[in-house]
N, C-alpha and C positions, 0 to 999 in steps of 0.2 A: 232500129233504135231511134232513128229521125223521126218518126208519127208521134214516140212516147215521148220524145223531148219538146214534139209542137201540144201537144196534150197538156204537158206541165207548164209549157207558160202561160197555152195560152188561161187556167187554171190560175196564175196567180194576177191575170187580171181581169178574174172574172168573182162576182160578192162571194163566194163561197173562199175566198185567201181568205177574208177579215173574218169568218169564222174560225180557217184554222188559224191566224194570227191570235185571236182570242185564247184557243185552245194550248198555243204554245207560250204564251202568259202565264196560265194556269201553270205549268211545267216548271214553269222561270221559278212561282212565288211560291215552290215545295221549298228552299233554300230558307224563308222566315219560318215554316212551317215546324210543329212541336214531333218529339220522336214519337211521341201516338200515332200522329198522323202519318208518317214516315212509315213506321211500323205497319200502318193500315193497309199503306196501299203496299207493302211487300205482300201481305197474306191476303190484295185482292189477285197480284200476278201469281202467287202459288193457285189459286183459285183458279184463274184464266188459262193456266199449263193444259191442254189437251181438250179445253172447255172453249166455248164461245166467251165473248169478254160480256156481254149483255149480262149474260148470269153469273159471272164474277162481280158486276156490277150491282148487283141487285142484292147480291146475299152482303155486299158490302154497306148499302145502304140501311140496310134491318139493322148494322152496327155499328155503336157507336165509336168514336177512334179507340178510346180506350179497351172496349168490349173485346178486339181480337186477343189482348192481355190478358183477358181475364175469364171470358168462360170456362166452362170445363170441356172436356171433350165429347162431351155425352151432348151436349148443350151445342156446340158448335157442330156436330155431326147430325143432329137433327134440323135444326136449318140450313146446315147445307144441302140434306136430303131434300125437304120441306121444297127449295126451287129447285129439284129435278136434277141436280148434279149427279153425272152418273158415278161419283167417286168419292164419294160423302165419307166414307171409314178414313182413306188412305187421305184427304186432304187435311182433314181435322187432327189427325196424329201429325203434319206436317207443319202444320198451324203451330200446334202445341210445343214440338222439337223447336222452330224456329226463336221461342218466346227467350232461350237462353243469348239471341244476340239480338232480345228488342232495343237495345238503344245504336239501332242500325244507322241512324244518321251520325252520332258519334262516329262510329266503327271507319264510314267511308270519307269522312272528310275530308281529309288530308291524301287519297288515293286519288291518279288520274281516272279516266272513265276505265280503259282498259283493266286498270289494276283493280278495282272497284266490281268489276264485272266476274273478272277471276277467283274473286275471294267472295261471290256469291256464291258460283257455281261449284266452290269449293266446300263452302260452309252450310248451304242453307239446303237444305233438303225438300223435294221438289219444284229445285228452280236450274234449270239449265239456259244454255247461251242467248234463246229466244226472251223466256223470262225473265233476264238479269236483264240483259239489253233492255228489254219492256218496262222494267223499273227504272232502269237508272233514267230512260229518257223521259216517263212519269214525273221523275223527281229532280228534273231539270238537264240532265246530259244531252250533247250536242251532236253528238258524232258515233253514234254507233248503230247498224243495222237491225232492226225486231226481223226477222226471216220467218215469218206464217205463212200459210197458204199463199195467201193474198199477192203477198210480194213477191214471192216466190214463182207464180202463175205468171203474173206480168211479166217480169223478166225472162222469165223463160216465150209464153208469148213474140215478143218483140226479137227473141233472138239474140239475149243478152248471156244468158246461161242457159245449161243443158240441165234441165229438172234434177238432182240429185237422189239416186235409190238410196242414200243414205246422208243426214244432216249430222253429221259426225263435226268434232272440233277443228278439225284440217279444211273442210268441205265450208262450214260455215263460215270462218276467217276468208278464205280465197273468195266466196259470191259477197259478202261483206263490202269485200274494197273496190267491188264490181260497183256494187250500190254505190259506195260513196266516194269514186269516179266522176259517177253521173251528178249527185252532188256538187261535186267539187264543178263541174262544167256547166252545172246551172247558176254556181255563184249562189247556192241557198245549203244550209245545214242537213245534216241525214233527218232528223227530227221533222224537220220543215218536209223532207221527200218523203221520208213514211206516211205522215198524214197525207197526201198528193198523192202519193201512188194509191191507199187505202182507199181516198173518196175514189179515186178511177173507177177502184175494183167491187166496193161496194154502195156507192152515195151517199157514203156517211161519215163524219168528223167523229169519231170516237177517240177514247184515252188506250 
């Protein structure tokens, strides 16, 4: 655990913090942001569930904030096909379902991040603990775990966690508070560690 904690600081004093800095900016300023936009980026984490985020990114970019509202499904299934999405049917009916709670930034305001998470995972069909978590820290939450490969690898790596055969709702909470532990011992946010551990694991500052 000692190598990945000299890793992460020495990381935030190296130019690549002021990129993630920048990037958790962005996070901050989803809070002015319209429920389009809000909206958007829920159906680019439905998008990113079992997909690389690149290409959740890309089909997001082809659309405008308002366009997840409003295509049809016919329409939203062929561009997600169009970049190679292996699940172009089941994400677009997913899209579509979700469109009954697009004034999602209404919906969670008034929720903490936990509560907020729960009533994704409850309500929005294909988004579970990974993708709620992945939103909410998108659209500014501070404190909760994204558990992808990535982080999951590292942790397990360093001897923090034992890989899990299964990412079940018990499994995930318990490696979670493992994360934000280490957090809490850097004196920096889970948000802040996710990007930190992510460039470790792949060189690159993504959403």
């Amino acid at each position: 655990m000692e190598s990945l904690f000299v890793k992460i600081r020495k990381l935030q004093n190296d130019p690549i913090n002021l990129t993630i800095e920048q990037r958790l900016a962005e996070f901050a300023s989803f809070k002015d942001k319209s429920e389009d936009d809000w909206f958007s980026e829920l159906c680019f984490c439905i998008l990113t569930a079992n997909a690389k985020q690149k290409t959740g990114a890309a089909i997001q970019a082809q659309i405008s904030s308002s366009g997840f509202k409003t295509l049809n499904q016919e329409a939203l299934t062929d561009l997600i096909k169009m970049n190679k999405h292996r699940f172009h049917n089941t994400k677009a009916k997913y899209i579509v379902g979700a469109r009954k709670h697009q004034n999602i930034k209404s919906l969670l305001t008034d929720k903490t991040e936990k509560d907020a998470r729960y009533w994704l995972v409850q309500n929005i069909k294909g988004i579970g603990m990974k993708e709620a978590s992945h939103f909410l820290r998108n659209t500014g939450s501070q404190n909760l775990a994204i558990l992808d490969r990535h982080i999951l690898n590292l942790l397990h790596e360093n001897k923090i966690i034992k890989k899990p055969d299964k990412l079940d709702e018990k499994n995930y909470k318990k490696i979670e508070q493992k994360f934000l532990d280490i957090a809490s011992k850097l004196r920096i946010t889970g948000a802040k560690l996710d990007l930190i551990m992510w460039y470790i694991k792949t060189g690159e500052v993504l959403k």
